[in-house]
FITI-966276 format. One record per residue (C-alpha): x, y, z negated; residue in one letter; residue number from 1. Coordinates in pm, whole numbers. Each point is the difference from the previous one (the first is absolute). Layout:
FITI-966276
[pt [X; Y; Z]; a; NUM]
...
end
This chain:
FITI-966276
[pt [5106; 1494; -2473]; x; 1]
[pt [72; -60; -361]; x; 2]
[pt [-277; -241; -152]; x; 3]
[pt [-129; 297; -211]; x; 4]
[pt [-103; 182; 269]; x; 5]
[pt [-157; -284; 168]; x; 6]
[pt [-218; -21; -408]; x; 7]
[pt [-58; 376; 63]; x; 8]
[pt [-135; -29; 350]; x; 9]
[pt [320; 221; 145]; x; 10]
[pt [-40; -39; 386]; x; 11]
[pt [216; -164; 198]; x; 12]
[pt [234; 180; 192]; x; 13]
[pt [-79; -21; 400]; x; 14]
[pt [275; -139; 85]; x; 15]
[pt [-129; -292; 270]; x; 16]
[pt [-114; 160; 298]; x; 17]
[pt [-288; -158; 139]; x; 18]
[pt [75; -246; 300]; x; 19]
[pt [-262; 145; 230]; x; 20]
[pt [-300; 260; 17]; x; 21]
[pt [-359; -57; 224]; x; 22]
[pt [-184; 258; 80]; x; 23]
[pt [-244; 133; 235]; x; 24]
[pt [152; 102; 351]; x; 25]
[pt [-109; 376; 7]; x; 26]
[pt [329; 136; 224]; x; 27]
[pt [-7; -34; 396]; x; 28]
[pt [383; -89; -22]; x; 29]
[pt [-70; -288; -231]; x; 30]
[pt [-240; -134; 179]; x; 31]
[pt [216; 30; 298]; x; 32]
[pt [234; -193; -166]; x; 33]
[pt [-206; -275; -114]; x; 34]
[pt [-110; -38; 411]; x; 35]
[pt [337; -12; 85]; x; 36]
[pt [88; -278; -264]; x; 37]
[pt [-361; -160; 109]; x; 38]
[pt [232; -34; 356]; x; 39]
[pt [318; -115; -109]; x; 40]
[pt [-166; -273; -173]; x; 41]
[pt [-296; -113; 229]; x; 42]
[pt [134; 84; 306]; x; 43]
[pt [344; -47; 34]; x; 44]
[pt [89; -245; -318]; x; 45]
[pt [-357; -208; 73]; x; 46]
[pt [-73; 34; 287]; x; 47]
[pt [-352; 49; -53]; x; 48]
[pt [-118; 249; 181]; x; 49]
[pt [158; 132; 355]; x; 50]
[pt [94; 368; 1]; x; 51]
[pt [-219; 137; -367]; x; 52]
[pt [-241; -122; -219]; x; 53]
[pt [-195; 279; 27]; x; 54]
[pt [-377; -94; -35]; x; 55]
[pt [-305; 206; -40]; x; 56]
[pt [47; -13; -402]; x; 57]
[pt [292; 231; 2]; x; 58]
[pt [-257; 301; 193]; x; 59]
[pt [-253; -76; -282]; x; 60]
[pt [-4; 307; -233]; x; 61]
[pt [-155; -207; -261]; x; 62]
[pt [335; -227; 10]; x; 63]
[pt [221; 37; -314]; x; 64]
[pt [413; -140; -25]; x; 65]
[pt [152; -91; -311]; x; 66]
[pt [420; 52; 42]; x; 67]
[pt [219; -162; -233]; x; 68]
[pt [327; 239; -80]; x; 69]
[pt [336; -72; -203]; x; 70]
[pt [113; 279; -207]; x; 71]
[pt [140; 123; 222]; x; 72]
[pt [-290; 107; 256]; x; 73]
[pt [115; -307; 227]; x; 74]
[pt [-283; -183; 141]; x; 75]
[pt [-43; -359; -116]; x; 76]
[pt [-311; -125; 197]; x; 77]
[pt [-363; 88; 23]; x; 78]
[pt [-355; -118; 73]; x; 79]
[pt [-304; 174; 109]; x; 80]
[pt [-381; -71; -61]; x; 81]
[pt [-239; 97; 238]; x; 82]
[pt [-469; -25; 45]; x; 83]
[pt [-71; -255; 247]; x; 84]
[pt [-337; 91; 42]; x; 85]
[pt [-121; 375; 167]; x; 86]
[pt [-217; 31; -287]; x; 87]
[pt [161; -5; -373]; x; 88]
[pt [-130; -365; -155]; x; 89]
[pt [332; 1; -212]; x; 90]
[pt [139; -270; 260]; x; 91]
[pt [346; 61; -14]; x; 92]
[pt [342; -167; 138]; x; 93]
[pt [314; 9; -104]; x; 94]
[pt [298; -27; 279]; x; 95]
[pt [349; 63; 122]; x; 96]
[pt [113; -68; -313]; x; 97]
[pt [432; 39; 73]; x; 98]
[pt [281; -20; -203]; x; 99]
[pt [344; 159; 127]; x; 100]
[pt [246; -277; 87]; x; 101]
[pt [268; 58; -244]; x; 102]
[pt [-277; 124; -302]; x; 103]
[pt [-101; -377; 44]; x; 104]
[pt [305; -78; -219]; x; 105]
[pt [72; 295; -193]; x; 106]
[pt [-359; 100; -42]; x; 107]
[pt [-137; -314; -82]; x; 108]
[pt [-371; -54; -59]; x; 109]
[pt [-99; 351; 143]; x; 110]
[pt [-206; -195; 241]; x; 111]
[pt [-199; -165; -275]; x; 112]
[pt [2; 349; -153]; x; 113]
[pt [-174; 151; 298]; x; 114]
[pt [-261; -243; 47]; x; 115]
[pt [-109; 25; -406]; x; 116]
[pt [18; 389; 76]; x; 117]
[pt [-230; -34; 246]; x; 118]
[pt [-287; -229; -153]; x; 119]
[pt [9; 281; -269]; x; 120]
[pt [-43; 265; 236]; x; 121]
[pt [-268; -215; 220]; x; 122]
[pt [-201; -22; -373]; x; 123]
[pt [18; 336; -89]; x; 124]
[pt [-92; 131; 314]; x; 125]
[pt [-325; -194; -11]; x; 126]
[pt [121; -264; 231]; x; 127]
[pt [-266; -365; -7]; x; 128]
[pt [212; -197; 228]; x; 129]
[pt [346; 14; 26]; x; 130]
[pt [203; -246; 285]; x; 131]
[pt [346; -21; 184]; x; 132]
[pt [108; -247; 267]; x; 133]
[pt [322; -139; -136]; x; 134]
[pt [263; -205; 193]; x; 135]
[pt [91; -312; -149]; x; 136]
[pt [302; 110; -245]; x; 137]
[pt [-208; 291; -169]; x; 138]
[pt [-291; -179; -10]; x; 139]
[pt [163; -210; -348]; x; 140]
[pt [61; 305; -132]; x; 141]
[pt [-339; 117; 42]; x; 142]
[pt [-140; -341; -152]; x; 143]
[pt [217; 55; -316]; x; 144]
[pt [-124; 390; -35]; x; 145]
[pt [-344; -142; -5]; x; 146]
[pt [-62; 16; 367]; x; 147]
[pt [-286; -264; 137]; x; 148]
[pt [61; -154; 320]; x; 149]
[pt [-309; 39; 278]; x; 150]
[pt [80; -142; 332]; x; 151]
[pt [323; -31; 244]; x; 152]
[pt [-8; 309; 216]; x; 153]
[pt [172; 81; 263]; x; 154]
[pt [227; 301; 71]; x; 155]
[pt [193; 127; 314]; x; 156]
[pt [-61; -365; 61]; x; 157]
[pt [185; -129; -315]; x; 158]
[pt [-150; -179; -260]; x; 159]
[pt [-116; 192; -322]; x; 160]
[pt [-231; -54; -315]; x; 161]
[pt [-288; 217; -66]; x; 162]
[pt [28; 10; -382]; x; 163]
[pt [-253; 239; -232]; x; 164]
[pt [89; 150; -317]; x; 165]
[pt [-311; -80; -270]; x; 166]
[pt [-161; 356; -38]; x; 167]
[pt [-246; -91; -351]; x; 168]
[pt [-128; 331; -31]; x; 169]
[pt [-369; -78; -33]; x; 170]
[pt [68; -303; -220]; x; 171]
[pt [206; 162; -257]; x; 172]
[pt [-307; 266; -41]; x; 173]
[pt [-269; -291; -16]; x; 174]
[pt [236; -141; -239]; x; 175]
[pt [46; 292; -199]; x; 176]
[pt [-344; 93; -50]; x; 177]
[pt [-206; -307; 41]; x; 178]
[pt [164; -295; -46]; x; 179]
[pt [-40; -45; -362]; x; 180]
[pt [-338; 52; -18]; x; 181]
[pt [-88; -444; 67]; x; 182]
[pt [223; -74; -341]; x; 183]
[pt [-165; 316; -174]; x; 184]
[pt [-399; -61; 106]; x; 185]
[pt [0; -364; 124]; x; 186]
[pt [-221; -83; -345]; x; 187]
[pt [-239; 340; 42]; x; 188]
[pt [-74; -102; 350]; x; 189]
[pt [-90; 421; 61]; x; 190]
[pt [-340; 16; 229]; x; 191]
[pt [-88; -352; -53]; x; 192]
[pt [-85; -265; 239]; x; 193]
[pt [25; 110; 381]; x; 194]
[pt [164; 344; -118]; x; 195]
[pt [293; -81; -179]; x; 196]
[pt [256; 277; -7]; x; 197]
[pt [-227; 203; 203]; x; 198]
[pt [-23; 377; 22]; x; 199]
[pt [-386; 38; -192]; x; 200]
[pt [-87; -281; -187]; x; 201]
[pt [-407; -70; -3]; x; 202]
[pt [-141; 27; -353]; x; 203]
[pt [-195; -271; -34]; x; 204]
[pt [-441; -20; -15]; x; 205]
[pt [60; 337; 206]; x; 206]
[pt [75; 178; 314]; x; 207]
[pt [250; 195; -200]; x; 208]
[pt [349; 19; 156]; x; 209]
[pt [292; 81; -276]; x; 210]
[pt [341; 115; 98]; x; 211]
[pt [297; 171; -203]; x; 212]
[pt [304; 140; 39]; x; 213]
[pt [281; 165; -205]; x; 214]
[pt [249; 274; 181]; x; 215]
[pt [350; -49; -129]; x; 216]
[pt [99; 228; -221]; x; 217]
[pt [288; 138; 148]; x; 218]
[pt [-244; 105; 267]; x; 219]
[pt [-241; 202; -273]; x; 220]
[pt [307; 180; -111]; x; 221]
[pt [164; 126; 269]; x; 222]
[pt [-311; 58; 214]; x; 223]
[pt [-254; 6; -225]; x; 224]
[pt [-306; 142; 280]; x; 225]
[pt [94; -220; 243]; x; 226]
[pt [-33; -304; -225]; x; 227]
[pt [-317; 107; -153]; x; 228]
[pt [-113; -33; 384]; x; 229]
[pt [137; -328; 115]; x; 230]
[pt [-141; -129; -371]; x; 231]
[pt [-364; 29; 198]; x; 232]
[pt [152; -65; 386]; x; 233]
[pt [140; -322; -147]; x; 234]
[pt [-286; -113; -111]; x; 235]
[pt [-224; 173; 257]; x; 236]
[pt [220; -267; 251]; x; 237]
[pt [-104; -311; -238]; x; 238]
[pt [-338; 76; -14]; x; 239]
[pt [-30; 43; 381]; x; 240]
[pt [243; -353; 49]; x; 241]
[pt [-321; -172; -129]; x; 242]
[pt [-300; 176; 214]; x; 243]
[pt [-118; 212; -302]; x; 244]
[pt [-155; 285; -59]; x; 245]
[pt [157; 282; -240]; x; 246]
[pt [-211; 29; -342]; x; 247]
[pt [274; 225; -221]; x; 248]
[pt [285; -85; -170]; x; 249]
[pt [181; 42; -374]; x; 250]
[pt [289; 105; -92]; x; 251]
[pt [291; -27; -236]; x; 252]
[pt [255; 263; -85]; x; 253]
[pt [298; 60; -259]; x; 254]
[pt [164; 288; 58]; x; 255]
[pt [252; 222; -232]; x; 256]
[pt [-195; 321; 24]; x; 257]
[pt [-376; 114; 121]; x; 258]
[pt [228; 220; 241]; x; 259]
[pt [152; -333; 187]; x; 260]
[pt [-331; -177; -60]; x; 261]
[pt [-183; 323; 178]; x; 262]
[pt [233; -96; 286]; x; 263]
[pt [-75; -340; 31]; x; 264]
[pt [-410; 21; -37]; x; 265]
[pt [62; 310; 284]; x; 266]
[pt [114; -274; 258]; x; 267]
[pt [-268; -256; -134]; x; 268]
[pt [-302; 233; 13]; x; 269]
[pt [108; 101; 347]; x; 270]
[pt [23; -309; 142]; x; 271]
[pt [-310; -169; -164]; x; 272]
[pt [-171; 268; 191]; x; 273]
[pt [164; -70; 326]; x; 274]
[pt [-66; -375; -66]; x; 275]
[pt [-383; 60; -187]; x; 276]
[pt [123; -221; -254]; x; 277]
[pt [-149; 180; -322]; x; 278]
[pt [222; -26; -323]; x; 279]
[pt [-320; -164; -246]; x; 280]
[pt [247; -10; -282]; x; 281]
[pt [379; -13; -175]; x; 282]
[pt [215; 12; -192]; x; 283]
[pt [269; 292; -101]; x; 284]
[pt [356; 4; -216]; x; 285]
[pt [178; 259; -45]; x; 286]
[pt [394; -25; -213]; x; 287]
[pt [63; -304; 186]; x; 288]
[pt [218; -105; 283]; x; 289]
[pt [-175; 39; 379]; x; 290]
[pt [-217; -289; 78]; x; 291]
[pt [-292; 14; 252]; x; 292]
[pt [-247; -326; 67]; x; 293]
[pt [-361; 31; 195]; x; 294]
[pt [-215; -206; 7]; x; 295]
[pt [-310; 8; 292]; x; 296]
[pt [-319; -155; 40]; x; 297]
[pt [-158; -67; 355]; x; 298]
[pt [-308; -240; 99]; x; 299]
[pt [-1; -279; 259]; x; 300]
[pt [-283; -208; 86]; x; 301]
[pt [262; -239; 158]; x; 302]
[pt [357; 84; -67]; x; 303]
[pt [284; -60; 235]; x; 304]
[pt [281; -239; -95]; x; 305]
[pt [372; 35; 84]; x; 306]
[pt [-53; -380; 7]; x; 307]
[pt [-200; -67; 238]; x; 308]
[pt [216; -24; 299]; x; 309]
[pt [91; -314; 221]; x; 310]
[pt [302; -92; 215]; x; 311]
[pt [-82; 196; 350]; x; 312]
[pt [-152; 259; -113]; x; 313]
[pt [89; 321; 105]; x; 314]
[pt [178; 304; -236]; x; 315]
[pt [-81; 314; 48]; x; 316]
[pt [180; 337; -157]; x; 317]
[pt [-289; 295; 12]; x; 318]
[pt [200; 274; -123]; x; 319]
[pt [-19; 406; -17]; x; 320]
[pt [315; 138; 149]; x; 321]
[pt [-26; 346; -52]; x; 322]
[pt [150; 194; -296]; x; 323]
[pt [383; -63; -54]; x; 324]
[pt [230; -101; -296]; x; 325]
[pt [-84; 112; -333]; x; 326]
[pt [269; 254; -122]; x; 327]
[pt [273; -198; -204]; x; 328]
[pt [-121; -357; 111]; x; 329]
[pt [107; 28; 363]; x; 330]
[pt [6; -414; 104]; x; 331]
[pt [-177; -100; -261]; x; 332]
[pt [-349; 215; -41]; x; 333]
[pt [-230; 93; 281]; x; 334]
[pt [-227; 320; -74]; x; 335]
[pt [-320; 31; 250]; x; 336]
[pt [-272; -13; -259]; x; 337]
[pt [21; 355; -127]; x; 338]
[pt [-32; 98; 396]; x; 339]
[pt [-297; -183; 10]; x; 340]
[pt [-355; 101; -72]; x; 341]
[pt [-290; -207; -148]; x; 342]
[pt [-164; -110; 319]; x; 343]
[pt [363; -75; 89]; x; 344]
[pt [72; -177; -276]; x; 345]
[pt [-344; -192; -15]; x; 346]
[pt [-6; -96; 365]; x; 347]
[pt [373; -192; -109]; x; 348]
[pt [-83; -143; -284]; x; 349]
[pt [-342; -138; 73]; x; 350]
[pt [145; -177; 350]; x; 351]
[pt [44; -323; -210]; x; 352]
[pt [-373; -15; -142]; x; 353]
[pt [-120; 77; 424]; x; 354]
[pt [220; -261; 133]; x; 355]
[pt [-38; -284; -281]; x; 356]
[pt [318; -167; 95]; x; 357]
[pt [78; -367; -64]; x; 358]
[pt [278; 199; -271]; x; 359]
[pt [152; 307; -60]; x; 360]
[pt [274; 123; -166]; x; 361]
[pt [90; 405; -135]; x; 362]
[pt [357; 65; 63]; x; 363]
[pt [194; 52; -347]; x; 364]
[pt [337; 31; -106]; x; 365]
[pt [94; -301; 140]; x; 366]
[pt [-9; 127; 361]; x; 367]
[pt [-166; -75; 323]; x; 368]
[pt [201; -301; -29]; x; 369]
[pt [-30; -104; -326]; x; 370]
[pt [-368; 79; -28]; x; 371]
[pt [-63; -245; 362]; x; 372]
[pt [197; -289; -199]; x; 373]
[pt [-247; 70; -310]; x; 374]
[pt [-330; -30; 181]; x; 375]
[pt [180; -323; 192]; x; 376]
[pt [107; -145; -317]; x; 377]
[pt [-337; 25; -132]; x; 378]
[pt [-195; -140; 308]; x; 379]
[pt [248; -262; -43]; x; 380]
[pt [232; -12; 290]; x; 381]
[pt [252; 263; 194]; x; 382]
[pt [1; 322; 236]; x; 383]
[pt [180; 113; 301]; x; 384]
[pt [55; 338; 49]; x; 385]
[pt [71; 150; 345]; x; 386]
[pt [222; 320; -81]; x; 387]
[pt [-73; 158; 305]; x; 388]
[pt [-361; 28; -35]; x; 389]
[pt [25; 130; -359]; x; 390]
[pt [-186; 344; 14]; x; 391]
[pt [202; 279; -117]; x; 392]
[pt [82; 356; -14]; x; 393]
[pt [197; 158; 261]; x; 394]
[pt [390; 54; -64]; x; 395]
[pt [-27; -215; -345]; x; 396]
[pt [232; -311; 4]; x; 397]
[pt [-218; -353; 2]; x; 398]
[pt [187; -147; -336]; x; 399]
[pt [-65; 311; -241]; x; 400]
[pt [-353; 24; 177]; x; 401]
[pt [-71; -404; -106]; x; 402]
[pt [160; 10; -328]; x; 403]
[pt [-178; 345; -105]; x; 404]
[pt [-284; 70; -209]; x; 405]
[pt [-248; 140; 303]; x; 406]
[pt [-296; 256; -91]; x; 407]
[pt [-262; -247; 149]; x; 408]
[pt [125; -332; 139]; x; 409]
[pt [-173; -313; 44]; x; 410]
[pt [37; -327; 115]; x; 411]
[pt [-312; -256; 122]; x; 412]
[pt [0; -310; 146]; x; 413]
[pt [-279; -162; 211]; x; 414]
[pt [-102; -220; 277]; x; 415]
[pt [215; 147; 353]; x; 416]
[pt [-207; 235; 216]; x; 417]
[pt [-207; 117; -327]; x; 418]
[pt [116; 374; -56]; x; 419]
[pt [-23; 230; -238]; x; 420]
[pt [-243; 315; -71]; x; 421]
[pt [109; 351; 101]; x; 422]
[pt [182; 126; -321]; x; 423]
[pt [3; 363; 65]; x; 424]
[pt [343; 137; 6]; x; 425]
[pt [171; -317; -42]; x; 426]
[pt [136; -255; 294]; x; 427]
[pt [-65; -315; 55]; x; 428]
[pt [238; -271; 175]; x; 429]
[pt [32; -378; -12]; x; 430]
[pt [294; -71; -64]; x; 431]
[pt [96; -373; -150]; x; 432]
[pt [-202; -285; -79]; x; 433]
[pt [-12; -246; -307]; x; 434]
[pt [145; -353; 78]; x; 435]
[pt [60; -321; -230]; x; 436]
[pt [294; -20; -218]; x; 437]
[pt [132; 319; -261]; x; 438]
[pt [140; 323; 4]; x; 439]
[pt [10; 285; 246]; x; 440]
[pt [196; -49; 408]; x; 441]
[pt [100; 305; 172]; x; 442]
[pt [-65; -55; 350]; x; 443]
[pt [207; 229; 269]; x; 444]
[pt [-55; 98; 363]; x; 445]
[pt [220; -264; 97]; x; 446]
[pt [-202; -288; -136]; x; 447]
[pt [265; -57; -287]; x; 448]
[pt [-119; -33; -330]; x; 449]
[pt [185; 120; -316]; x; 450]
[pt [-53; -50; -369]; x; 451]
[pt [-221; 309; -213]; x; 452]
[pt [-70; -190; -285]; x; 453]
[pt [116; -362; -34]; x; 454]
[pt [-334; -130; -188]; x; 455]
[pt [-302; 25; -266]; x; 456]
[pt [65; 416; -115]; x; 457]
[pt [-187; -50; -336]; x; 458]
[pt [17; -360; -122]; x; 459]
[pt [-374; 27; -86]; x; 460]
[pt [-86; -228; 280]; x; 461]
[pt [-304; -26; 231]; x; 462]
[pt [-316; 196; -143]; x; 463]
[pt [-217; -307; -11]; x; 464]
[pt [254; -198; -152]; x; 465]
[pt [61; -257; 241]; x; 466]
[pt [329; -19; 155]; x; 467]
end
C-alpha cells in the first residue's frame, strides 16, 4: 500500500491468512476428532490415563469444546468447559486442553490461545467460577495469562495445580455504578448520622421518610411506560428498605412532546395505583430532552437502617420470582411488578416495617451482590454470600439473576434464628451472613470461597461514621 492510501483509509489487502481459527465444536466429526487427539496425547504420549479419558463430562449435554483449526481445516488442539455442579451455579471447569504434537512448533501459542478463548466464553456464558487442574508445565502459562494458583491437586495420580481464572463480574458493576459516589457525597453525608447513603433518608423533627430517584434517560426514551413505572417501584423499594409506610410521591418530567410525556405519566399513574403511592404534586417540561426523577414520601415511627448490621448476622434475600425478563433488558431487568396486584404488592413491600430487621437493604442497580456489599459497607464490616441458597427463578442463570435490577428484592440482616414475615408472593431464604473485614465472598458448595467484590462498594463508609 502506497502511503496515500494508508492517509485515505484504503484497506489493506488480506493478504496474511490468519494462523488459526476457535470456534465452537458444533460437528459430531470434529468432536470426534478432538477425542481422538484427547488419546494420542493423554493416553499414549502421557500416559495418563489407561485405555480413554473418557469421564462423565464428555456425556454432559451442557458441555461445550472450543477446536483450534489452521487454514486449512486441520485441527490444532482443543479444550472443553464443562458445570460441575447438577444444578447451574455458573461453576465451571475448563479441561483437556491438547495441542497436536507437531502444531506445538508450527502453531505456536495456540495453547495460550485456547485457554484466553475459553475465559471469554466461560464470561459470556454467565460463568462465576472458572478452574482447570493444570500439570506442572502449563500451569506457568496459566500464571502469566492471569491464572491464580489454588492448591496442588492430584490427577490420574500425578501432580497438578488447581488454578482459577478471576471472574470480576459483580465488581466491575459495583464499580460502575457506585463506586464514585464516597468522592462525590463524602461532604453531604446523604441521610445523616446512622443512615448515611441509605435508601430513605429521615427528615428530621419528623416521622417523615424522603427518598428519590431519577430513571436514566435512555430508559424514558426508548421505553417511556415502563420507566414511568419503575420511577414509583424504585422508590416504592426505598421506602419499604426503611419500614415505612407509603404517603404519595412527586414527580419530575421533561419530555419533547405532551404525546411522549402522555406515555410516561401512563406508566406512572398505573403503577402509583398498584403501589397506593398518590402523585401529591410535579413538575412537567415539554421541548426538552427525556428526563424522569420521583420523588416519594413515606412515614416511619422508627426507620430501618442498612447500617445496622453486625458481624454474624444472618442475610437474607426475600424476593418475588414470578414474572420474567422485561422485553429488551433480558439479564439486566426483572419485570414481576406489573403481574402483581396491590395486596401483592403491599404484603412485599411492607415485610421490612413487620419484621424490623437489625438492617435492610432494596436491591438496585448494583445487584444482589453489589447491594449486600452496600448494606455491609455501611454497618461497617463484610458479607458472605452462599450462591446456592440465593433464591431465584427457575431456568434463569445465578450471575444475570444477582447482577439484575429485580421487581422486589431485599436484603435484611439480623440476629440467626430470627426470620422474616410472610411477604406474600415473594420467597424468603437465608442465604450469607455479614462477617468482619470488607467487600462481598462468594461462598460455593464446596466450602471454597471466591472474590464478588474485593471491598467498601461506595467509599461513603460506615453509616454512623465510625470505621
Amino acid at each position: 500500500m502506497s502511503l496515500g492510501d494508508v492517509l485515505l483509509g484504503v484497506p489493506a489487502p488480506d493478504t496474511l491468512r490468519r494462523a488459526w481459527t476457535i470456534d465452537v465444536a458444533d460437528d459430531p466429526r470434529a468432536l470426534s476428532a478432538y477425542r481422538r487427539l484427547r488419546h494420542d496425547v493423554f493416553v499414549t504420549e502421557q500416559g495418563l490415563f489407561t485405555g480413554n479419558d473418557h469421564d462423565d463430562a464428555d456425556d454432559d449435554p451442557r458441555t461445550v469444546v472450543l477446536l483450534a483449526h489452521d487454514p486449512d481445516g486441520f485441527l490444532l488442539g482443543g479444550v472443553r468447559l464443562h458445570c460441575v455442579t447438577s444444578a447451574e451455579l455458573g461453576w465451571w471447569r475448563g479441561s483437556r486442553l491438547v495441542v497436536e504434537r507437531a502444531a506445538r512448533r508450527r502453531a505456536a501459542g495456540v495453547g495460550a490461545a485456547l485457554v484466553r478463548a475459553a475465559c471469554a466464553h466461560a464470561e459470556q456464558a454467565g460463568v462465576l467460577r472458572f478452574e482447570a487442574t493444570v500439570q506442572p508445565a502449563p500451569a506457568r502459562m496459566f500464571a502469566r495469562l492471569g491464572w491464580q494458583a489454588v492448591r496442588p491437586h492430584l490427577v490420574a495420580g500425578r501432580p497438578h495445580m488447581l488454578m482459577r481464572w478471576p471472574v470480576n463480574r459483580f465488581a466491575r458493576q459495583a464499580a460502575a455504578v457506585k463506586a464514585p459516589l464516597g468522592g462525590l457525597l463524602a461532604q453531604l453525608r446523604p441521610g445523616g448520622y446512622g443512615f448515611v447513603g441509605d435508601d430513605g433518608a429521615p427528615v428530621p423533627g419528623s416521622d417523615l421518610i424522603a427518598a428519590c430517584d431519577a430513571i436514566v434517560p435512555s430508559l424514558v426514551e426508548r421505553d417511556p411506560e415502563w420507566a414511568g413505572w419503575c420511577g414509583v417501584l424504585v422508590n416504592a423499594g426505598d421506602l419499604a428498605a426503611m419500614g415505612a409506610e407509603p404517603v404519595g410521591l412527586l414527580d419530575a418530567l421533561g419530555a419533547r412532546d405532551a404525546s411522549f410525556a402522555a406515555r410516561v405519566l401512563s406508566g406512572l399513574r398505573a403503577a402509583s395505583a398498584a403501589y397506593r403511592l398518590p402523585v401529591l404534586g410535579g413538575h412537567t417540561q415539554l421541548g426538552v430532552p427525556a428526563a424522569l426523577s420521583v420523588t416519594a414520601l413515606g412515614r416511619a415511627s422508627r426507620p430501618v437502617p442498612a447500617g445496622g448490621g453486625r458481624p454474624g448476622h444472618a442475610v437474607t434475600l426475600t424476593a418475588d420470582l414470578g414474572g420474567g425478563w422485561r422485553r429488551g433488558h433480558t439479564g439486566r431487568q426483572w419485570d414481576s411488578s406489573t403481574l402483581r396486584g396491590a395486596l401483592e404488592l403491599a404484603a412485599m413491600t411492607s415485610v421490612v416495617a413487620r419484621t424490623a430487621p437489625a438492617a435492610a437493604k432494596d436491591v438496585s442497580m448494583a445487584g444482589t451482590v453489589g447491594t449486600l456489599g452496600m448494606l455491609a459497607e455501611a454497618s461497617g464490616c463484610a458479607a458472605v454470600l452462599d450462591v446456592a441458597a440465593v433464591p431465584r427463578p427457575t431456568g434463569v442463570r445465578l450471575a444475570d439473576w444477582l447482577s439484575c435490577f429485580p421487581g422486589f428484592a431485599m436484603l435484611t440482616a439480623d440476629e440467626p434464628g430470627r426470620g422474616v414475615a410472610d411477604a406474600g408472593p415473594a420467597t424468603s431464604a437465608v442465604c450469607g451472613a455479614l462477617v468482619a473485614g470488607t467487600g462481598v465472598a462468594l461462598r460455593w458448595p464446596d466450602g471454597d470461597i471466591t472474590t464478588g467484590v474485593p471491598g467498601a462498594v461506595t467509599g461513603l463508609g460506615p453509616a454512623g461514621g465510625i470505621s
